[in-house]
N, C-alpha and C positions, 0 to 999 in steps of 0.2 A: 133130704136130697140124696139121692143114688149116689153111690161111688163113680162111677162112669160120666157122669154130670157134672160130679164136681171137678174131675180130675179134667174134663174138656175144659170148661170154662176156665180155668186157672189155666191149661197148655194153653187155649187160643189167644188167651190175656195178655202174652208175653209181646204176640204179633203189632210190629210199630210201623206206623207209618200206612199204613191201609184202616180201611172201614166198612164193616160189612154185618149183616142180622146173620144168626145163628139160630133156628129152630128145632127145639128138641123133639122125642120120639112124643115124647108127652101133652107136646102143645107147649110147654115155657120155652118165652124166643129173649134172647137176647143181643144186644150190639157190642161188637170189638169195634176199638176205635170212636174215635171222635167225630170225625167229620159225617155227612151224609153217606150215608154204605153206598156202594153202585153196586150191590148183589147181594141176596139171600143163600146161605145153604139149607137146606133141609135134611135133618137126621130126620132116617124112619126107623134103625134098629141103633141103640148102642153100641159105641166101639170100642173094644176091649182097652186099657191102658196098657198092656201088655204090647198089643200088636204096632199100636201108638208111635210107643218109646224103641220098639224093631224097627220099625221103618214108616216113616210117617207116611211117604208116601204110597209106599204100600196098602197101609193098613185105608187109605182115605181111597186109592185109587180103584182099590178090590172092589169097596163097600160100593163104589162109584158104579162100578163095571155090575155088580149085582143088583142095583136099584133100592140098594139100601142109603144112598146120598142122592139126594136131587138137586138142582142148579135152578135159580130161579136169577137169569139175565145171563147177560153174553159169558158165553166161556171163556171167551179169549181173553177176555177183564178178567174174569176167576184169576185165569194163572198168572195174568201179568201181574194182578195184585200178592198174588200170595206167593211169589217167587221172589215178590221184594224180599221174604222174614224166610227165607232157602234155610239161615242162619239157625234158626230154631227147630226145625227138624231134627228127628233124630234117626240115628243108623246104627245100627247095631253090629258091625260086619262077621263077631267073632258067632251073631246067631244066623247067618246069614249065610254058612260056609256054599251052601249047594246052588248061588246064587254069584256068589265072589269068588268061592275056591275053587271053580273049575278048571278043567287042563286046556292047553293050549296048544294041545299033538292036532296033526292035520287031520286023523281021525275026526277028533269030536268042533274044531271049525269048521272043517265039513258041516256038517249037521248043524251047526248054527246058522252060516248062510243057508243053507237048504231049508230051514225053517221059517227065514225071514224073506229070500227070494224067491225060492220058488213055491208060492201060493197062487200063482197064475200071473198070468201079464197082462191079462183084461182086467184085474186089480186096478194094477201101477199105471194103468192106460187112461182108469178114471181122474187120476188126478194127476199126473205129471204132462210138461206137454209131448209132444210128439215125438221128438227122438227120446223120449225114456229117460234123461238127462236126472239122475239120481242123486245132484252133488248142491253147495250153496248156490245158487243161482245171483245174476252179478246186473243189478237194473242200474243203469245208465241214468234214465230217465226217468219220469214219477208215472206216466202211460207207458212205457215198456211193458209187453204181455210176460207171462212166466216163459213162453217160447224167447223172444227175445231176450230176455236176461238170460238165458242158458245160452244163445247162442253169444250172447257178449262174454260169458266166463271161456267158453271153447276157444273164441274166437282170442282172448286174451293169454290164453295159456300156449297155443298155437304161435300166438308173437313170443313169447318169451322162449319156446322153443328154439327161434331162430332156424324154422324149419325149409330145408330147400330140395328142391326137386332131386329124387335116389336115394336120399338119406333113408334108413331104417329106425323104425321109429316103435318103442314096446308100452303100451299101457297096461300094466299092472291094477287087476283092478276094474277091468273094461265095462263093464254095465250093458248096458245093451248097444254100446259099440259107436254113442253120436260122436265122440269125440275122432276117432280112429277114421271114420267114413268123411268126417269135415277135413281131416289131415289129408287125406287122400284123393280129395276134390280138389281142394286149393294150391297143393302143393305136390301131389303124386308122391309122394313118401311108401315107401315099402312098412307098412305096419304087419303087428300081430299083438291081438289079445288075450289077455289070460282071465279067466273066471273059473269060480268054482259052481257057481248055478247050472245048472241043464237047462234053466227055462230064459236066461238069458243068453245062454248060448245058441239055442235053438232060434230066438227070436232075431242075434246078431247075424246068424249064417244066412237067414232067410234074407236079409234085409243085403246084407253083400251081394249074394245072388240077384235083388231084384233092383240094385243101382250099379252091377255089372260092374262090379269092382273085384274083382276075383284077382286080377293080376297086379292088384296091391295091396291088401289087406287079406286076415286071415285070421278067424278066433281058438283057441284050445281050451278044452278043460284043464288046468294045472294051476296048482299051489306054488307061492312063490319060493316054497324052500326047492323046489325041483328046478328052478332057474342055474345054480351052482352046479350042477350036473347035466345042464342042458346043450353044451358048447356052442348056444346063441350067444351071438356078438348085437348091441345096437349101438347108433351113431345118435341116438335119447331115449331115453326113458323116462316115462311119463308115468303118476301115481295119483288120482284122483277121488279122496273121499273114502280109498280101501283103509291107508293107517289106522283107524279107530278101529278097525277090525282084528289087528296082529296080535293085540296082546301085552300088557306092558315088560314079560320076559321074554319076549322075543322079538324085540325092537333093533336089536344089535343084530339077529340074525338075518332082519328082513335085509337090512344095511349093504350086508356083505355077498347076499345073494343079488342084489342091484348091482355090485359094484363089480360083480363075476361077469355079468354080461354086458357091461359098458364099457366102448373100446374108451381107449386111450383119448382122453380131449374130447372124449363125449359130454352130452350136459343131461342130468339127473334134475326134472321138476318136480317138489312132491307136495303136494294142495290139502290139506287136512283141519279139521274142527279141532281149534286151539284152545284147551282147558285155562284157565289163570291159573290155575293151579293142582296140583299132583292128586289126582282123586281117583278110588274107585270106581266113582259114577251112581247112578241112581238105581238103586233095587228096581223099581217095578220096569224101570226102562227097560233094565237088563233082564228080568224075566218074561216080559210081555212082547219088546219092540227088539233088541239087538242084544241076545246070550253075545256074553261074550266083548262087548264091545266098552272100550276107553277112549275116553279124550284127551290124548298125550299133549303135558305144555310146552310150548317152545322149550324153555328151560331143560328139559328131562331130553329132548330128542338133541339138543344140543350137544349134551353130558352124554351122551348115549356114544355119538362116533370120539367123542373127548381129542378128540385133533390128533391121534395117533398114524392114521392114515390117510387122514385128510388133511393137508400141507397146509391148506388157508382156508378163507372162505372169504365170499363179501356178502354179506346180509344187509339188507335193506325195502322196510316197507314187505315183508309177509314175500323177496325175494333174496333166494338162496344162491348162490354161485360157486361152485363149486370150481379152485385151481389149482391145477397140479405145478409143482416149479421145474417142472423137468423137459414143460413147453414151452413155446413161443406165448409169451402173454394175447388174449384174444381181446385187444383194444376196439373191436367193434360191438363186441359182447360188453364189455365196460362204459362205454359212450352208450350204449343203449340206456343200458341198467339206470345212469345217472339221469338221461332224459325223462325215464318212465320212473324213479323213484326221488329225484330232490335232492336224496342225500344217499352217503356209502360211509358203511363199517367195514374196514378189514380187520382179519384176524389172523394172527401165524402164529407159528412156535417161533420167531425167530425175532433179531432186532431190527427194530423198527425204522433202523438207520439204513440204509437201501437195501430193505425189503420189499418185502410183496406192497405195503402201503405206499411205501414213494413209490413206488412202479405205479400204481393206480394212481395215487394225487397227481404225478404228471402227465398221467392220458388223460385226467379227469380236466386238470386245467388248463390243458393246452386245447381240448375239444369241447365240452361242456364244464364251466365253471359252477359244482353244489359244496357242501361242506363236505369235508373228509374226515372222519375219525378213525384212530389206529386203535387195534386190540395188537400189543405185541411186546416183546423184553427190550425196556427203557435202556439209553446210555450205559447199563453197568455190567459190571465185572458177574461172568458166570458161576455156579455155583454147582456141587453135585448132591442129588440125594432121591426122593424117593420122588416119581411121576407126579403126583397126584399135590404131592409137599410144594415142589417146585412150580406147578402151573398155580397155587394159592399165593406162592411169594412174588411170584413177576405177574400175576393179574390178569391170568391166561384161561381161566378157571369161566365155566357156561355162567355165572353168574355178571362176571365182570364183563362181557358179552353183553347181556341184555342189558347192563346198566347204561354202556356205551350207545345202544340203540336208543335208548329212552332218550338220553342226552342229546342224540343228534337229531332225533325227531322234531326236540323244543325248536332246533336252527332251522326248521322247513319254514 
């Protein structure tokens, strides 16, 4: 038996919980798994052990993309089966640098959206529906078309805005601009988008001109670090699906350029593909489908602003709220939130004895009654020492956060 033979059969062997034949270059087929396989693969060349143990995915998806793997039954089984055993792949990242190690200057993201966006828009035309809507799509129902599930996530993001007629309104991120065009139909909202494609921007402008929306909407080509030197003001800012693009060392920067052009008592939404956990991401993803791109976990984007400049927060249900204490509390913003999410977490630097949590608990129970839980410093006596010391000793720390969410979720 081959080297390469024996070394597949022992990798595939590890694979639990799926079932499936395996056919060699040779003619010898064999089965992983127990049960009835729902799919054949077909080796027609050897794959290196080498390429393998670099990046599994890689090394299978290449081979895939050359016709040296063939697929005998649905694909969509393929991967839903063999993403159960994700676990057993392997990545290599320190052989991977030209793939992982890339820079994150606006230069070279340039050049990554340009590579992934602009390939034509009679592409994207084939398979998205009609406004171009480029983000997770949000089905109501089990007949909802892909159109409508886009127009139910717009539509939902649009309410959480709390958008009203004259406000100014920024989508970072804007795609081919449904979202921006829906704000300004519904609500007359002064918008502006930012992209870094030409071919979506070309497609956006076109599309403002021919729904004669010129005197409320408007797209630019600009990078969001040029926000901070822009001296636009908005009254929201809106962020959909770009995050996975920024970068995981420039997370902190996207932050502060958001927070440069949001007035005072503005509201910042930001809608993004949420990792379980802290990863580089997938090799072939990122060399075939999106250079450059991560899926930041809540966890990390939490840790990211670390409550330094942001005074509180209420998190609940994949919704953020961002308050300053230096305003009038927005208790119609708050009785929203509790209607649309069951339940509320606050969080502050501060004690929890008439802070920002009792301020919410009692708009919450005097107008809609959910559970409340506090992220905040218990009855005790303060302490001095280092930032980072102190949010781990009073339980103020992005971890103690999430555990808090988790906990109030079981009360829904």
């Amino acid at each position: 038996m081959d080297l390469e033979k024996s070394f597949l059969k022992t990798f595939l062997g590890k694979f639990k919980g799926v079932s499936f034949n395996v056919e060699f270059w040779d003619g010898d087929e064999v089965k992983v798994g127990e049960d009835n396989p729902k799919f054949k693969i077909i080796l027609h060349k050897p794959l290196k052990k080498k390429d393998i143990l670099t990046s599994t995915t890689l090394a299978f998806g290449e081979a895939y993309m050359k016709g040296d793997i063939e697929i005998e039954g649905d694909l969509f089984t393929v991967f839903d089966e063999l993403l159960k055993c994700i676990d057993e792949f392997s990545t290599n990242f320190g052989a991977l640098t030209k793939i992982f190690g890339g820079s994150t200057s606006m230069k070279k993201q340039k050049e990554e959206v340009t590579s992934h966006y602009d390939i034509g828009n009679n592409f994207y035309k084939i398979w998205l529906d009609d406004t171009l809507s480029y983000s997770c799509a949000y089905f109501k129902k089990c007949d909802d078309t892909l159109h409508d599930a886009q127009m139910n996530k717009i539509h939902h993001i649009l309410k959480k805005l709390n958008l009203s007629e004259g406000l100014s309104l920024l989508d970072i991120g804007c795609g081919w601009g449904g979202l921006l065009i829906e704000a300004a139909k519904l609500y007359k909202v002064k918008g502006l988008g930012i992209t870094l494609s030409e071919e979506q921007y070309k497609a956006f402008k076109e599309r403002i001109e021919r729904e004669n929306l010129q005197d409320y909407i408007d797209v630019k080509i600009m990078d969001y670090r040029e926000l901070s030197k822009s001296h636009l003001k908005f009254d929201r800012v809106v962020s959909v699906g770009m995050l996975e693009h920024v970068g995981r060392p420039n997370y902190d920067l996207f932050f502060k350029n958001v927070d440069s052009v949001l007035k005072k008592g503005g509201l910042f939404l930001l809608h993004y593909i949420s990792g379980l956990q802290e990863s580089e991401g997938d090799a072939w993803i990122k060399k075939y489908i999106f250079p450059g791109g991560v899926l930041p976990s809540f966890r990390e984007i939490i840790n990211v602003n670390n409550f330094t400049e942001l005074e509180a927060a209420v998190a609940v249900d994949n919704s953020i709220i961002n308050i300053k204490s230096d305003i009038k509390l927005d208790e119609e913003l708050i009785i929203k939130a509790a209607k649309e999410t069951g339940v509320i977490v606050t969080a502050e630097e501060h004690s929890v004895i008439g802070g920002l949590g009792s301020a919410v608990a009692e708009v919450v129970s005097e107008n809609c009654p959910v559970p409340v839980l506090r992220v905040g410093v218990k009855d005790t006596f303060g302490e001095s020492g280092k930032p980072n010391e102190l949010l781990e000793k009073y339980g103020l720390t992005s971890n103690d956060i999430v555990n808090k969410v988790k906990e109030v979720i079981k009360l829904k």
